[in-house]
PyMOL Python script that loads the backbone (N, CA, C, O; Angstrom):
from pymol import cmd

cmd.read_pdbstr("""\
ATOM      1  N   UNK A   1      11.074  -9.734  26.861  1.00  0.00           N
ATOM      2  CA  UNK A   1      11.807  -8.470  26.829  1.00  0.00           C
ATOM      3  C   UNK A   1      11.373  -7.648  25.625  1.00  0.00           C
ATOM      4  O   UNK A   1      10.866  -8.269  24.691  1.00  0.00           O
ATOM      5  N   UNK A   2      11.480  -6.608  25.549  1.00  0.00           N
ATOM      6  CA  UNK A   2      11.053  -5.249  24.684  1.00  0.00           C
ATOM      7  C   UNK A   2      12.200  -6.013  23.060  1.00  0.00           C
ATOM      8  O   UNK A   2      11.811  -5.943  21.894  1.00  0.00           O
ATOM      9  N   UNK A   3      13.199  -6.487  23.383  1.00  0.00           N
ATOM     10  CA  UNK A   3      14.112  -6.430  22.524  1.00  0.00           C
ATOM     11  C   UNK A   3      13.380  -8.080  21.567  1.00  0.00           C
ATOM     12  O   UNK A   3      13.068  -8.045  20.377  1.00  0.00           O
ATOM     13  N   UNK A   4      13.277  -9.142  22.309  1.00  0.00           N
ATOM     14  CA  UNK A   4      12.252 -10.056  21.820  1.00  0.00           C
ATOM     15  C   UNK A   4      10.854  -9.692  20.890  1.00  0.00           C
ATOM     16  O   UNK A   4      10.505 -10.259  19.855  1.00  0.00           O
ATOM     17  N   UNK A   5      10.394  -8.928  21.367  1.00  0.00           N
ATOM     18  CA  UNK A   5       9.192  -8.497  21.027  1.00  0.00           C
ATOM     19  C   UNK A   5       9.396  -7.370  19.390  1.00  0.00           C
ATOM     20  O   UNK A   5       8.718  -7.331  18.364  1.00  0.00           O
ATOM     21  N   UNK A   6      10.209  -6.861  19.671  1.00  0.00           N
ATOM     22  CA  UNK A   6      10.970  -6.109  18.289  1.00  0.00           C
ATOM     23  C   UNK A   6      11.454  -6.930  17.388  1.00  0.00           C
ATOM     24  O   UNK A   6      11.571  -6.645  16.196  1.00  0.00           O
ATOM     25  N   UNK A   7      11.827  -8.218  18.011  1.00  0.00           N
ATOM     26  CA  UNK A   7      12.574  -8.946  16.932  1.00  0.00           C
ATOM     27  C   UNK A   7      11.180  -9.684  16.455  1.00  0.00           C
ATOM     28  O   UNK A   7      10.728  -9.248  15.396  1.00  0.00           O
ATOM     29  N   UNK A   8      10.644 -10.450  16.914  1.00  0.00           N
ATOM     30  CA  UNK A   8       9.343 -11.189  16.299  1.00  0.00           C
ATOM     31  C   UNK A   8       8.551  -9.755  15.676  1.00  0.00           C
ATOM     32  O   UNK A   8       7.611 -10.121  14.970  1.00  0.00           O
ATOM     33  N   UNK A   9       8.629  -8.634  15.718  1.00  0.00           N
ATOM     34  CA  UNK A   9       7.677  -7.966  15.088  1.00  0.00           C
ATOM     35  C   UNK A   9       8.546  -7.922  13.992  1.00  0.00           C
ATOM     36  O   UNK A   9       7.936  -7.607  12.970  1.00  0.00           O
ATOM     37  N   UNK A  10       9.883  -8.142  13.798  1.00  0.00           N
ATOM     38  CA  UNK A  10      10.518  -7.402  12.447  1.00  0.00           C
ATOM     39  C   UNK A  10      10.525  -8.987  11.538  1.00  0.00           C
ATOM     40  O   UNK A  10      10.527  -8.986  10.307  1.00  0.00           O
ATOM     41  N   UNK A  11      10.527 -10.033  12.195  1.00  0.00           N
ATOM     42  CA  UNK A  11      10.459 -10.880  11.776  1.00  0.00           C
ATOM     43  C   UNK A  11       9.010 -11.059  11.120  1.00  0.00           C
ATOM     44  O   UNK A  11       9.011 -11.623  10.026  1.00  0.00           O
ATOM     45  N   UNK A  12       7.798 -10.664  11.628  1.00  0.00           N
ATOM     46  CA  UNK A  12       6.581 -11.197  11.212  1.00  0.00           C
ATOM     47  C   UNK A  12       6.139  -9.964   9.796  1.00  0.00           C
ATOM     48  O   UNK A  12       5.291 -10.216   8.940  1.00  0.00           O
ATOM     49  N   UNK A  13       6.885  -8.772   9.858  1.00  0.00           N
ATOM     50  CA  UNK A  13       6.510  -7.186   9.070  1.00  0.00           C
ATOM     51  C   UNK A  13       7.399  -7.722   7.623  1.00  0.00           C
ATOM     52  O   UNK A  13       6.949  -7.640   6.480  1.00  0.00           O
ATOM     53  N   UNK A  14       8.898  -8.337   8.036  1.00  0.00           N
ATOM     54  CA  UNK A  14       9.948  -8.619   6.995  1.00  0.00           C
ATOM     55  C   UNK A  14       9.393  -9.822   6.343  1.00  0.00           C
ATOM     56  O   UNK A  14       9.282  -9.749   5.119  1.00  0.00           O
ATOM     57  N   UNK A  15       8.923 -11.214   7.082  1.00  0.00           N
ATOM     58  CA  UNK A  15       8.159 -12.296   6.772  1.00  0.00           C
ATOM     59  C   UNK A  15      10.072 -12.954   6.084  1.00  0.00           C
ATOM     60  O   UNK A  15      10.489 -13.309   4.981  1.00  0.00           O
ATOM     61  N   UNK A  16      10.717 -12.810   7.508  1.00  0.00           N
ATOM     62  CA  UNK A  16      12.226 -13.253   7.627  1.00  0.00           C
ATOM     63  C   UNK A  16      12.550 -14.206   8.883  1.00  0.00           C
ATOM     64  O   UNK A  16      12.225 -14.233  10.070  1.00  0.00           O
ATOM     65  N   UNK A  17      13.408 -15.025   7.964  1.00  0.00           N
ATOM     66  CA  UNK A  17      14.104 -15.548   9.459  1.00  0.00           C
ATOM     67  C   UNK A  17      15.260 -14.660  10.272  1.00  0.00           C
ATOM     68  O   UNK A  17      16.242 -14.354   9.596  1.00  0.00           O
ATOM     69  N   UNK A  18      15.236 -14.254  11.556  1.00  0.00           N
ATOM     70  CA  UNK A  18      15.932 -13.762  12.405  1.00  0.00           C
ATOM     71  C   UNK A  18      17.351 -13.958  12.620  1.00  0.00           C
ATOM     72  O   UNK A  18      17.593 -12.766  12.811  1.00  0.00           O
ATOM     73  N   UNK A  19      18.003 -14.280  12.690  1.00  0.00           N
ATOM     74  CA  UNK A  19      19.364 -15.028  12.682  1.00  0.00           C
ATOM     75  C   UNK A  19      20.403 -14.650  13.495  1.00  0.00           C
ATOM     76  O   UNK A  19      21.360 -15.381  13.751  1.00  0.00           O
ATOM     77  N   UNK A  20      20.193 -13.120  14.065  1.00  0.00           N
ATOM     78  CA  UNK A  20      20.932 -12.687  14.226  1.00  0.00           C
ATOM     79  C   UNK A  20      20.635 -12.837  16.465  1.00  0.00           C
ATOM     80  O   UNK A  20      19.758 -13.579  16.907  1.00  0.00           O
ATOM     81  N   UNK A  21      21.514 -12.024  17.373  1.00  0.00           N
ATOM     82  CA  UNK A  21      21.127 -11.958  18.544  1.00  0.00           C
ATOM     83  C   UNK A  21      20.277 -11.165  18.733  1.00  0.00           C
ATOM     84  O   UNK A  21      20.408 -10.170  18.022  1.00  0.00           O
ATOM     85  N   UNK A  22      19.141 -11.143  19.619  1.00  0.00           N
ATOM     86  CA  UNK A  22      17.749 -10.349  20.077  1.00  0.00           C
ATOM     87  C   UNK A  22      18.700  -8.932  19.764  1.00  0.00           C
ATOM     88  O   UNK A  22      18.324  -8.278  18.791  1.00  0.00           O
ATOM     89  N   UNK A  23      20.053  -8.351  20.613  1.00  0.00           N
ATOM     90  CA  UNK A  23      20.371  -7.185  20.831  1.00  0.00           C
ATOM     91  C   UNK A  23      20.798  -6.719  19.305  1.00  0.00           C
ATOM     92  O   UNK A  23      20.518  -5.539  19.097  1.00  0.00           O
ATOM     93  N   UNK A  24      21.328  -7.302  18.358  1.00  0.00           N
ATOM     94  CA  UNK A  24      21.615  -7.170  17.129  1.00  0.00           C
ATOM     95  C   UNK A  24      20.676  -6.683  16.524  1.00  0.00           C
ATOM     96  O   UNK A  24      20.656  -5.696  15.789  1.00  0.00           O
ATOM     97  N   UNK A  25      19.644  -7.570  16.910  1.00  0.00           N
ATOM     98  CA  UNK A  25      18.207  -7.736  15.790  1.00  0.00           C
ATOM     99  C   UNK A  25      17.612  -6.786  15.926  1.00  0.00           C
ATOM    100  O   UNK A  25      16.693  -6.470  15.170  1.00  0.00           O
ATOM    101  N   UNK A  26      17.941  -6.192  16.787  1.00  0.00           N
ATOM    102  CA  UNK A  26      16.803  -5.153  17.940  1.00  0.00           C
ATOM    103  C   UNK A  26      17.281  -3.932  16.993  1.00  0.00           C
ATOM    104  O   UNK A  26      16.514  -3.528  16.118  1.00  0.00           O
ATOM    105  N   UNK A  27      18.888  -3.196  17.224  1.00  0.00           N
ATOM    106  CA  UNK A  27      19.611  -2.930  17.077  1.00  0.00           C
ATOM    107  C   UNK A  27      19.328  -2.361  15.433  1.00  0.00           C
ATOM    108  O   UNK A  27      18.887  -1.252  15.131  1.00  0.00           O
ATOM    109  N   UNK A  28      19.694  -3.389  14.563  1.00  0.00           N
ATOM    110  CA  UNK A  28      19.182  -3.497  13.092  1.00  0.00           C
ATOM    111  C   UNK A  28      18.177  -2.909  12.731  1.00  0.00           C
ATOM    112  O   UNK A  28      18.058  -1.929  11.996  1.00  0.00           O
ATOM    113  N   UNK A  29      17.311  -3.617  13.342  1.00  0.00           N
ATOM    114  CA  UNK A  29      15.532  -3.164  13.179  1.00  0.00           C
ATOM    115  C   UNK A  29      15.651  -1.811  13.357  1.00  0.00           C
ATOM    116  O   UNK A  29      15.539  -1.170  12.311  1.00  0.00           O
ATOM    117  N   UNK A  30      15.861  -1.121  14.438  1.00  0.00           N
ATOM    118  CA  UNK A  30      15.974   0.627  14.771  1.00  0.00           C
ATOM    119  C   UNK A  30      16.285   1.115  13.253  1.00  0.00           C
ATOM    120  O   UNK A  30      15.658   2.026  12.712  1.00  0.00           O
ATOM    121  N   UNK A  31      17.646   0.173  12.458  1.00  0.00           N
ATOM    122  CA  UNK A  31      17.797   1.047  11.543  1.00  0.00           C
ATOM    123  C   UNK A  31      17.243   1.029  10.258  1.00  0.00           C
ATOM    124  O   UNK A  31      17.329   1.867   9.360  1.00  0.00           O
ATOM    125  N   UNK A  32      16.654  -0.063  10.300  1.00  0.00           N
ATOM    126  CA  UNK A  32      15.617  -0.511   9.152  1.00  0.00           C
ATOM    127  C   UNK A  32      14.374   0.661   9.080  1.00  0.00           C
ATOM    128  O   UNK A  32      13.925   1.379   8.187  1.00  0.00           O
ATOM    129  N   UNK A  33      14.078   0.448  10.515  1.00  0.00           N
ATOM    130  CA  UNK A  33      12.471   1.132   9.910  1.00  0.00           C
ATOM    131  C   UNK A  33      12.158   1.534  11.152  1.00  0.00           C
ATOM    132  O   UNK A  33      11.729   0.728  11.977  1.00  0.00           O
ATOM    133  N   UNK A  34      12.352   2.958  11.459  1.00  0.00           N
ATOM    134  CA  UNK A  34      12.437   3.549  12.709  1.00  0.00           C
ATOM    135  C   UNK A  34      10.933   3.680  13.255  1.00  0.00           C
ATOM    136  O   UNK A  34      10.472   3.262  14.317  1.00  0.00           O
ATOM    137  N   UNK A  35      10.176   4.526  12.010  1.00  0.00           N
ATOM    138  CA  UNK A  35       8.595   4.575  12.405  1.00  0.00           C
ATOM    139  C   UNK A  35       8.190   2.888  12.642  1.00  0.00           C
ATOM    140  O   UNK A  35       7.112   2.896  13.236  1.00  0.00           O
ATOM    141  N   UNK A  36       8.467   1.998  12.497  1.00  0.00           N
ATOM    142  CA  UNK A  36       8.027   0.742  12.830  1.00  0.00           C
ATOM    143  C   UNK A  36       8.579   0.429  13.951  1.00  0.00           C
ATOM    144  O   UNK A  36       7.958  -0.245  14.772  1.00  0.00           O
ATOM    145  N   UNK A  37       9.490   0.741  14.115  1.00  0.00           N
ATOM    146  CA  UNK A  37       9.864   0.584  15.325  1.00  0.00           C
ATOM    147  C   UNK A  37       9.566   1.018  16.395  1.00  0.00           C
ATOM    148  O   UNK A  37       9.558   0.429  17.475  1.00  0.00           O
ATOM    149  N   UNK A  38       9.203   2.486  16.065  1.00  0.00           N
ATOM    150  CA  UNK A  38       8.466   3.225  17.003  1.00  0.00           C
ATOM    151  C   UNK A  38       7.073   2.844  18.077  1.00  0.00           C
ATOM    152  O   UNK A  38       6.816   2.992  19.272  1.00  0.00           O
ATOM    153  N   UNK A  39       6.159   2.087  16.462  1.00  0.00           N
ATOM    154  CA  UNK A  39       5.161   1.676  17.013  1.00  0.00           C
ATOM    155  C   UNK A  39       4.743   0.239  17.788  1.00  0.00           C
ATOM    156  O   UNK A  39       3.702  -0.215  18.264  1.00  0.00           O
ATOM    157  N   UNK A  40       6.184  -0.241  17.642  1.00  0.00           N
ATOM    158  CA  UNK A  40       6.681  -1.276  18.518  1.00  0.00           C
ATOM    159  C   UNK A  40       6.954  -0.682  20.302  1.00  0.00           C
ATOM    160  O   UNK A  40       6.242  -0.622  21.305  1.00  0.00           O
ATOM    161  N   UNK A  41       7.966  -0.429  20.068  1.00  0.00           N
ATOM    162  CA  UNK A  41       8.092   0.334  21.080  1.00  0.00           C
ATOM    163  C   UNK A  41       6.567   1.085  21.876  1.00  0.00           C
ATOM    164  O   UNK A  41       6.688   1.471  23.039  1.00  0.00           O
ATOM    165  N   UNK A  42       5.322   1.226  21.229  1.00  0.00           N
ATOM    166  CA  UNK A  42       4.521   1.547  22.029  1.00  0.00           C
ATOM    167  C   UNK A  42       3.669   0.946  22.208  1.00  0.00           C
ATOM    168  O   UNK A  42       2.923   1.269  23.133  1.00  0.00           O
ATOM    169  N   UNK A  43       3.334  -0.388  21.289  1.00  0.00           N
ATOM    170  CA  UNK A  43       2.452  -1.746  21.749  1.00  0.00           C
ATOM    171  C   UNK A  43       3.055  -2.361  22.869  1.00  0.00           C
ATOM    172  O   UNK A  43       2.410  -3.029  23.677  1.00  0.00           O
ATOM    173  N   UNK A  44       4.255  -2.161  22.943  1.00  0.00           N
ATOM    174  CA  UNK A  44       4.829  -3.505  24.272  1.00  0.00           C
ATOM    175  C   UNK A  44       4.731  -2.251  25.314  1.00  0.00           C
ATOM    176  O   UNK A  44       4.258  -2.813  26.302  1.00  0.00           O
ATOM    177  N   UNK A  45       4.880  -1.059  25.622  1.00  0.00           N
ATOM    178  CA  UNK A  45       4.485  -0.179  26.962  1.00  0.00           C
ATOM    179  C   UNK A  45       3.392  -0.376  27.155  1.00  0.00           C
ATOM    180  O   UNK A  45       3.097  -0.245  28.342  1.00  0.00           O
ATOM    181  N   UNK A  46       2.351  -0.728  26.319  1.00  0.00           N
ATOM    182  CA  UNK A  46       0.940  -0.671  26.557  1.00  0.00           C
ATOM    183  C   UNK A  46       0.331  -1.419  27.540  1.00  0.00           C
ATOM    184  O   UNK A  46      -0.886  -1.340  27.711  1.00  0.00           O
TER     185      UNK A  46
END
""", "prot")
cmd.dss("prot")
cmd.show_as("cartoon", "prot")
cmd.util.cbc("prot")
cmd.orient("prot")
């Protein structure tokens, strides 16, 4: 899922353990670092 794939990217960019639920994490991440997120969001459409 798109929301998996956000979480292992914020996990591998943060060099963090995850802890939280994919939708949380997902969720979080948006507010962490939107341009990163962004370009998440367009590796997994690809």
């Amino acid at each position: 899922s798109i929301w998996n794939g956000m979480v292992k990217a914020a996990a591998g960019v943060n060099n963090v353990k995850v802890t939280l639920p994919l939708m949380s994490a997902g969720i979080y991440y948006l507010r962490y670092d939107d341009g990163k997120t962004q370009q998440v969001l367009k590796m997994m459409k690809q």
